[in-house]
Each structure stands twice: as structure tokens, then as C-alpha cells.
C-alpha positions, 0 to 999 in steps of 0.5 A, spaced: 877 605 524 875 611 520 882 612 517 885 609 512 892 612 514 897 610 519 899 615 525 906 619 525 912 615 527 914 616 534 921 615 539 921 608 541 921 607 548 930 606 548 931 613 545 926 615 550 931 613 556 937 614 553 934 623 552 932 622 559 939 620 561 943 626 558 937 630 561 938 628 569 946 630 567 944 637 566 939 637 572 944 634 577 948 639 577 942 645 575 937 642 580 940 646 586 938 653 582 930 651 581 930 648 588 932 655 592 926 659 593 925 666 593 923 667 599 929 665 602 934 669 597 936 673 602 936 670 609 940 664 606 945 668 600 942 664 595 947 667 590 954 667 593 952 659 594 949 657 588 952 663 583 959 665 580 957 670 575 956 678 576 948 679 576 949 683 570 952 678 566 947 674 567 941 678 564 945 680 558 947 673 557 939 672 557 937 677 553 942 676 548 940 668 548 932 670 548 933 675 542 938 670 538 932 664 539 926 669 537 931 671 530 933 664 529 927 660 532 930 653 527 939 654 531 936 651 536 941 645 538 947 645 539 953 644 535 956 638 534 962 638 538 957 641 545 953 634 545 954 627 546 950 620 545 947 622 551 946 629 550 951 635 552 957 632 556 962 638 557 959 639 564 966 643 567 964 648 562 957 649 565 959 648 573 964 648 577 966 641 579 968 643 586 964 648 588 958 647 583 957 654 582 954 657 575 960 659 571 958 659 564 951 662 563 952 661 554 952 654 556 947 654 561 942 657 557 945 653 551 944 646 555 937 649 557 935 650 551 937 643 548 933 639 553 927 643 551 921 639 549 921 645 543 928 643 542 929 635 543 926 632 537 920 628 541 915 632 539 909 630 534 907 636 530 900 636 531 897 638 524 901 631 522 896 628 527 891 630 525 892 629 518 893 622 519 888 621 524 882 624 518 885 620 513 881 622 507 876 624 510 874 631 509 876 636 514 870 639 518 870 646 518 862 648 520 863 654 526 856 657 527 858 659 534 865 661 536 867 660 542 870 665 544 863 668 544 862 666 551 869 664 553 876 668 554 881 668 548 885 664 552 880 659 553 877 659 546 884 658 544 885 651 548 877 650 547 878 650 539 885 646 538 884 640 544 876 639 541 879 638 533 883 632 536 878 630 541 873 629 534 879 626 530 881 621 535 872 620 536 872 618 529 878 615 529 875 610 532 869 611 532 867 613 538 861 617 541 862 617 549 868 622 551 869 623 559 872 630 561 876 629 568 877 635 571 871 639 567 871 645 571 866 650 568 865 645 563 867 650 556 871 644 554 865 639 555 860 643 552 864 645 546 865 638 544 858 636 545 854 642 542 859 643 536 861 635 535 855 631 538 859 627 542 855 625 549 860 627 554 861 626 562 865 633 565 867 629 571 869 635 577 871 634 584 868 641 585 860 641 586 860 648 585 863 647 579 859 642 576 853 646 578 855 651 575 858 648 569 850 646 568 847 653 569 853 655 563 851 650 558 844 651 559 845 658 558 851 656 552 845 651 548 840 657 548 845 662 545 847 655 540 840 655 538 839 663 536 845 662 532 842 656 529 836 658 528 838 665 524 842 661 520 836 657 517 833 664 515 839 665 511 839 659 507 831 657 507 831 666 505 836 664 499 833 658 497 826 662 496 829 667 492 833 662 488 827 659 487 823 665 486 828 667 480 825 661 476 819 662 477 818 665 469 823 660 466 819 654 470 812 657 467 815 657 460 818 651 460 812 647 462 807 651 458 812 648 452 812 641 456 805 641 456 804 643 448 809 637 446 805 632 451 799 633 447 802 630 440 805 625 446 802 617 447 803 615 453 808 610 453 813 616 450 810 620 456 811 615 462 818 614 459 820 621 460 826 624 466 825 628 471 829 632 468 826 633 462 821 637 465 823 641 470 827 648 470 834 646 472 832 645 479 837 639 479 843 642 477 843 649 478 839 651 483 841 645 488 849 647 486 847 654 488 844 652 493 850 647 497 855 652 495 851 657 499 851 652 504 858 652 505 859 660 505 854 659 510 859 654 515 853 649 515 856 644 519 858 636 516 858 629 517 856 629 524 855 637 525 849 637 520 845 632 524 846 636 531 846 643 527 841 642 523 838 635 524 831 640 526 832 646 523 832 643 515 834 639 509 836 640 503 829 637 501 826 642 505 830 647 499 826 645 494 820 645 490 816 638 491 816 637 484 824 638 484 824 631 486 823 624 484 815 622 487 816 618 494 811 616 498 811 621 502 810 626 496 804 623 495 801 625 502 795 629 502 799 636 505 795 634 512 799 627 513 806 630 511 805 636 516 804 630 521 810 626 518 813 632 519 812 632 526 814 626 527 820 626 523 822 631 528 820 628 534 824 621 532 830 626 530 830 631 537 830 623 540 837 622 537 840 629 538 838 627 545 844 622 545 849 629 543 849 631 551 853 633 556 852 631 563 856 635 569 858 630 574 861 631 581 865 625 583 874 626 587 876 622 582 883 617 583 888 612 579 883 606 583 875 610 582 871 605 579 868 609 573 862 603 572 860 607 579 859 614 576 857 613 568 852 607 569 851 607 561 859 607 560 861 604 553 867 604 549 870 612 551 876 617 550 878 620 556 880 628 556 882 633 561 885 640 559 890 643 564 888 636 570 890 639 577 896 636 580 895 627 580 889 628 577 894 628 569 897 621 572 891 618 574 889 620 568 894 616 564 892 610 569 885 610 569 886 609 562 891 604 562 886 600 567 880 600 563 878 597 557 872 601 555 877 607 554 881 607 548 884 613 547 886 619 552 888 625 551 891 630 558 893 636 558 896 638 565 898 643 569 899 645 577 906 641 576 908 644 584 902 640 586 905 633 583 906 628 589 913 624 589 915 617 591 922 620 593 921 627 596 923 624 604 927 620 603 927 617 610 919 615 609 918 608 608 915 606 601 909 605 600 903 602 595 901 608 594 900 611 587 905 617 586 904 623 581 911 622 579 915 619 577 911 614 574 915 610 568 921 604 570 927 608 569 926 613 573 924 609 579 930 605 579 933 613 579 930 615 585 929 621 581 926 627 586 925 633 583 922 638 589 916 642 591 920 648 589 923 645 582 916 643 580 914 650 583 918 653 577 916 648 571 910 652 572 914 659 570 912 661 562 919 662 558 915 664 553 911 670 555 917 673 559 920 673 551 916 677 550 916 683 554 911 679 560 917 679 565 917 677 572 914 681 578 921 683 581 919 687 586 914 684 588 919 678 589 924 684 592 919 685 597 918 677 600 924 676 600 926 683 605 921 682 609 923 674 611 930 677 613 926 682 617 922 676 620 927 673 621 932 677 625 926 680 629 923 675 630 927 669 630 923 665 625 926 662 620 920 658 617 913 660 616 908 657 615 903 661 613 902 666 606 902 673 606 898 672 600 896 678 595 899 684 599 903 687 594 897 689 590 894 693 595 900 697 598 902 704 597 910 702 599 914 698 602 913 700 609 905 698 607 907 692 604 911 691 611 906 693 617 900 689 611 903 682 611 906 683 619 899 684 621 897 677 617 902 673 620 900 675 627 906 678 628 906 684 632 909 691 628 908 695 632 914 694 635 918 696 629 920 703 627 919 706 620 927 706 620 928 699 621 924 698 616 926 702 611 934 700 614 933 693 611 930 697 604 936 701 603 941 695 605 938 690 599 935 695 594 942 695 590 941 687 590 935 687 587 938 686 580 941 679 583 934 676 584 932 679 577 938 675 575 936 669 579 929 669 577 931 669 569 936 662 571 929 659 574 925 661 568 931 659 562 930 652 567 923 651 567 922 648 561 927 642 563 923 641 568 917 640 565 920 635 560 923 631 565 916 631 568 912 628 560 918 625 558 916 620 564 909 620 562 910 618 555 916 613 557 910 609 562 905 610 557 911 606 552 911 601 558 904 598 557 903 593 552 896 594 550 898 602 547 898 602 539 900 609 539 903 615 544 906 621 544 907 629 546 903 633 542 903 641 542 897 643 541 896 651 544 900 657 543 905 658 549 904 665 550 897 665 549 897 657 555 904 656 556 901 649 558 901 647 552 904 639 551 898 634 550 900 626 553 896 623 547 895 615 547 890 610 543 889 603 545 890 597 540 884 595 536 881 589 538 
């Protein structure tokens, strides 16, 4: 390993569990409020059955719990006397035991935020990693190219983060091959080859994407070279004018050297520095010039070789007698043209090694990498917002095989997750589930539901900061499933009406609109019948705005007991030196932002 320093501490596998206990307590009684759909808010009263609260008081209690968290960010546990060794165990307080209706919504929205990933204390701060990763290495800073030059602010954010932990963990162990699952359009794959020079494989189950992702990194490496190459004339334009600047000082000097070589023998001459014949090149005009090179964001360590490997050296910098004579020093000014090129031919070979390969392939807990990558040697695995099972395929790609020695996933699509125990009356199978994964929750059982997982998905963050949920929208859905409902007898339908909201002018559009794309005939409904169902629900509006808010406050449970399973399976591996959950974006810029981090026991 390249670092001297030992990795943060982490939870050990116990304590891990005993935060998954207390946390399957609140989601027993809390579940029912995630898994109630939308939809159906209206058509099965989803707030007489499931709340006990007037609507207005729940969305002042939420608005006042969202300002006081944003005021007193650190107040976030709860006291004392509300917790247990488990976690809160007042229950009564938060349900009723009979009936298991909501009654307190300040111990609702405490609970929630005690059994957050933000809140419950099983977080490594991603700076500490870092820093324990570099050890004393220097912290690399070259940026020639931002990235949100040619990527979204929200992309370039995720790009940027993710990246710095991939190089830190590569040089780390001293591993040049990273595989990108889930590549996509390939930003993230490109980045850490262009801007890290590590040899990466951006594996995509998409061929449209893999195509894509090659005709943009294309177009990235070009843009990459201009910026290169404007780089070289402003530093090989300074070094000119430094040199030039000594010009008059140099000439002096050496008429004056010169004189005294006269009065000289030549053993006294032959025992004569370098330096004492030259005009401060070695001290001054080569301090200058690395400082100038820094201001510049020259790259360093590995992002000088892929940089500035052809562009320039610092020997190309100076005056040829700046240096000590060499072999090449010698060579009539013909032989060093042509020792130029092949230096540069040798060094445009190497740079080949710093590529980044798109590959198409359906990728599985049970794919044989050997069969995709012919060249695979020791390797991270990446995936930045995996899709679904991908996340845990990952996790168990990596687990598997011994080339990979460390990973790092980011998932997302948590309502696309597959779960052992979603039908009970299906019969287990071998079959390797999205979730759960880890001992502990199988023996539970434990299923969250599609709807659930649905609702992990929501961004607590950014409706606390003014981007709240579109109500009416939401409001219009569920009118017009009681209006389907009682017209046309259906209670369940299987196709989506989509993004109709978006394009009607009125509730009365938005009917006929998404009538019309169910196939149902809405000629047979009057204007007053639907403007009927309008008026009937419109004062109830504020009971699924208030409803919504509770499966927003929920969400961030959700998503902790789904990378809580995934930390605890990772902890059950005897082979894993190190793993943790990491923060690694802003929220409110990607509201999936919890990275699995993982790295293999050195041989």
C-alpha cells in the first residue's frame, strides 16, 4: 500500500445490528404510511385508516421540525430519556397500540430523524477517509479541464467527489484498472481516465449507451488536449521570457567567467560547478518556473505523465547549458530532434495504458468478468447511482472475485430492488435478491415493499429547502382513480397515465387526457361529473399534502435500513479489511449520496 496511515475506525458488525433492531421497531408500526400509495389515497381513505392528526397539524408540526433542524443541524438525537439501548422505545407515544394510527407527529418526525443515516452515527466522514487513504502523500490539485464544462452542475458535482475517492483508493493499492458498472454515458469513466490516468472499463447493459459514451469521450479528449495544449504555451511563453530576462545578466557573467579562465590552469578549471558558471538558472529561474507551474494546476504524480507526458518537461524549460552535460546533451541538434520523436512515441505508448473502454454487457451477481475484460488484472469496482440490483450485484461481484480489491457503489432506483419476502406464498428460491442481503435480516424476514422503496427515493433535503412535492399533480391522480373507480368499475389498473399533468390546461384536460390513454371511453362522462368529483376532494387536498410530507420525513429510514443491510453483508465477509458508508455528494444537489465503500485484506 501507498499509505502509511491506518483507515477510520468503523462500527463492528454487533453494533451494527443492535441499530438495525431498534430500527425495524419504528418501521414496524411506521411501514404502513410508506406503503399506502397515492394513488389509492382517496379510493381507500388512506388518511382515516392510517392517521389520527387534523392535516394542519401535521404540516405545522413538519415545517416547525424542518426549521429547527436546519437552525440546530448538531440537536439532532434525541434526549436521553426518549432512547434505549436499542434506539427510541416509547412507541405508545408515536402509534396507537390498538388501532396503530399516528397520534404524535413531534415524535414521529423525532424518531425519523434519530434512525437517519445523517443522525445515527455509522457514517465515515469522507474528508477523514481521504486523508487516511493519501497518508502523506500530497494532495493532488491539477484541474486543467473542470468538469462541468461539458456535464451538468449535478453530474460534475457527483463526477468530482467519487473520482478523488477512486484515485485515493487506486493509489492506495496501487492499482491502475477500475471497472465502471453501470457506466451510462460514460462521465464518470472518462473523468478518471483522462483526468487520473487510470485504464478503465465503463460496462453498460445499454448499447446505445455504450455508443454514446464512446462518441462523448471522443469528443471529451479532444476538448481535453486544447485545454492541454493552451496550457503548454503558457508556461513554454513564461519560461522564454524568464530566460530572456537573463539574458544581459548571463552574457555579463560569462564574459567575466571567461576573463578569469584565462589566469586558470586546467585542473582548476575541470574542478570548476556547474554553478559557478551559470547565471542563477538552477536556483532562480527554475524556482520561479515550479512556482509558475503550480499557479498554472500543472498536474502531479500520475496527472503529469497523462497531462503533460507530450506536451513538456521542465528540462524543455531551460537553456541546454542549464544542465549538467548528458549523453544526450552531446548529440549533434539532428540525433536530438530524432531522440525527441522517439521519446515521444515511447511516451504516447505508455499514455495508451490511461484509456477508457465502453463496453456493453447485462451485468449479474453470477457474470464472469474474464468473459468481458480479456486483460483483467488487480481492479476496483465503481458504479455511480447503479440501478435497482445492479448496487447489490455489485457488492457481490466484488466479494467473489479475487482480482477486485476494493469497491465503491453508489445506488439509486431503490423501488426497482427485487425482495426475497415481497410474496410470501411464493416459495424460496436460490435466486440472489436485491434485498435483503445481510444474516440478520433474512432470519427477520424482513420486506419493505415496492411502495416503501418507492418512497426511500423521495429528497427530504430539497423539499427543506423550498423544492416541495407537486401537490396537485398528486391531487389530480388520486381524483381521477375514485373517478375510474366508480364509473368504470376498475380498481386496479395497470397502465400509467404518465406525464399528463404537464400538458393540461385544467383539471377537465387532465381527466379526458389520461382517460383517453387508458383506453377508457370519456365521452360518457359529462363536464359536471367531473368537475363534481373536483369540488367534492378539493377541501381534502391539505390531507395528501400532509400525507406526502409524513412519507418524505419517512424516507431517509427507508434508505438507512436498505445500506445498513448492505454495510452488515459486507461486515459478514471474512476476506473485507475495511467497509463503510460514506457521504460523499451534497444532498440537495444528489439526494443519493451515501457511497458502500469496501477494500479486500492485502495478500
Amino acid at each position: 500500500m501507498a499509505a502509511s496511515c491506518s483507515l477510520p475506525g468503523t462500527q463492528d458488525l454487533s453494533t451494527l445490528r443492535a441499530k438495525l433492531q431498534g430500527l425495524l421497531r419504528f418501521l414496524r408500526e411506521a411501514l404502513s404510511i410508506c406503503n399506502a400509495h397515492t394513488v389509492d389515497f382517496y379510493t381507500e381513505s388512506v388518511w382515516e385508516q392510517l392517521i389520527d392528526v387534523p392535516p394542519e397539524t401535521v404540516l405545522a408540526v413538519l415545517k416547525k421540525a424542518t426549521e429547527e433542524a436546519e437552525a440546530r443541524p448538531a440537536e439532532a438525537r434525541p434526549p436521553p430519556e426518549a432512547e434505549g439501548t436499542s434506539g427510541i422505545t416509547d412507541f405508545p407515544k408515536i402509534f396507537c397500540e390498538t388501532s396503530q394510527k399516528l397520534l404524535s407527529v413531534e415524535a414521529f418526525a423525532l424518531a425519523a430523524k434519530y434512525y437517519s443515516l445523517q443522525n445515527l452515527g455509522v457514517c465515515t466522514p469522507f474528508e477523514q477517509l481521504l486523508v487516511a487513504l493519501r497518508g502523506n502523500q500530497t494532495q493532488k490539485t491539477g484541474e486543467n479541464v473542470k468538469p462541468d464544462e461539458f456535464m451538468n452542475l449535478k453530474k460534475s458535482h457527483e463526477v468530482q467527489a467519487m473520482s478523488e475517492l477512486i484515485s485515493s483508493v487506486a493509489d492506495y493499492y496501487g492499482i491502475k484498472q477500475v471497472i465502471d458498472l453501470g457506466s451510462g454515458k460514460g462521465y464518470l469513466s472518462s473523468f478518471l481516465s483522462l483526468k487520473y490516468g487510470l485504464k478503465v472499463y465503463g460496462i453498460d447493459s445499454s448499447n446505445t449507451n455504450t455508443h454514446g459514451a464512446q462518441e462523448r469521450n471522443r469528443k471529451l479528449k479532444k476538448h481535453w488536449k486544447i485545454c492541454h495544449t493552451q496550457s503548454k504555451s503558457n508556461v513554454n511563453g513564461l519560461a522564454l521570457k524568464m530566460a530572456k530576462g537573463k539574458k544581459m545578466q548571463g552574457e555579463i557573467q560569462y564574459k567575466a567567467n571567461t576573463e578569469e579562465e584565462c589566469n586558470n590552469s586546467p585542473t582548476s578549471q575541470e574542478m570548476m560547478s556547474t554553478s559557478e558558471f551559470l547565471p542563477d538558472f538552477s536556483v532562480s529561474v527554475i524556482s520561479n518556473i515550479r512556482k509558475q507551474m503550480e499557479n498554472l494546476h500543472v498536474c502531479s504524480h500520475r496527472e503529469e505523465n497523462l497531462c503533460f507526458a507530450n506536451a513538456f518537461s521542465l528540462i524543455d524549460l531551460l537553456p541546454i547549458n542549464a544542465i549538467e552535460p548528458t549523453t544526450s546533451s552531446r548529440m549533434p541538434k539532428r540525433k536530438m530532434s530524432e531522440a525527441n520523436k522517439e521519446r515521444r512515441k515511447t511516451t504516447s505508448k505508455s499514455t495508451e495504458s490511461n484509456i477508457y473502454s465502453p463496453l456493453t454487457s447485462f451485468i449479474t451477481a453470477d457474470s464472469e468478468l474474464h468473459d468481458i475484460i480479456k486483460d483483467l488484472e488487480d481492479c476496483l469496482m465503481v458504479g455511480l447511482h447503479t440501478c435497482g440490483d445492479l448496487a447489490p450485484n455489485t457488492l457481490r461481484i466484488f466479494t467473489s472475485k479475487s482480482e477486485i480489491k476494493g469497491v465503491c457503489s453508489v445506488g439509486c432506483c431503490y423501488h426497482l430492488l427485487s425482495e426475497e419476502f415481497e410474496d410470501p406464498h411464493k416459495e424460496s428460491t436460490p435466486e440472489k435478491w436485491g434485498f435483503p442481503m445481510c444474516h440478520y435480516l433474512k432470519e427477520e424476514r424482513w420486506c419493505c415493499g415496492r411502495n416503501a422503496r418507492m418512497s426511500a427515493c423521495l429528497a427530504l433535503e430539497r423539499v427543506a429547502v423550498g423544492r416541495g412535492l407537486p401537490t396537485e399533480s398528486l391531487f389530480y391522480r388520486a381524483v381521477l382513480q375514485d373517478i375510474i373507480k366508480d364509473c368504470y368499475g376498475i380498481t386496479k389498473c395497470d397502465r400509467h397515465v404518465g406525464k399528463i399533468y404537464s400538458k393540461s390546461s385544467s383539471f377537465l384536460d387532465y381527466v379526458r387526457k389520461s382517460l383517453k390513454k387508458l383506453g377508457l371511453d370519456e365521452s360518457k362522462l359529462p363536464e359536471k361529473l367531473i368537475m363534481d368529483y373536483y369540488e367534492k376532494y378539493k377541501p381534502r387536498m391539505n390531507e395528501l399534502e400532509a400525507f406526502n410530507m409524513l412519507k418524505v420525513v419517512l424516507a431517509p429510514c427507508i434508505e438507512t435500513l436498505i445500506l445498513l443491510d448492505r454495510l452488515c453483508y459486507l461486515k459478514e465477509q471474512e476476506d473485507i479489511a475495511w467497509s463503510a458508508l460514506v457521504k460523499l455528494f451534497d444532498p440537495v444537489k444528489s439526494p443519493r449520496c451515501y457511497a458502500v465503500i469496501a477494500l479486500k485484506r492485502q495478500q
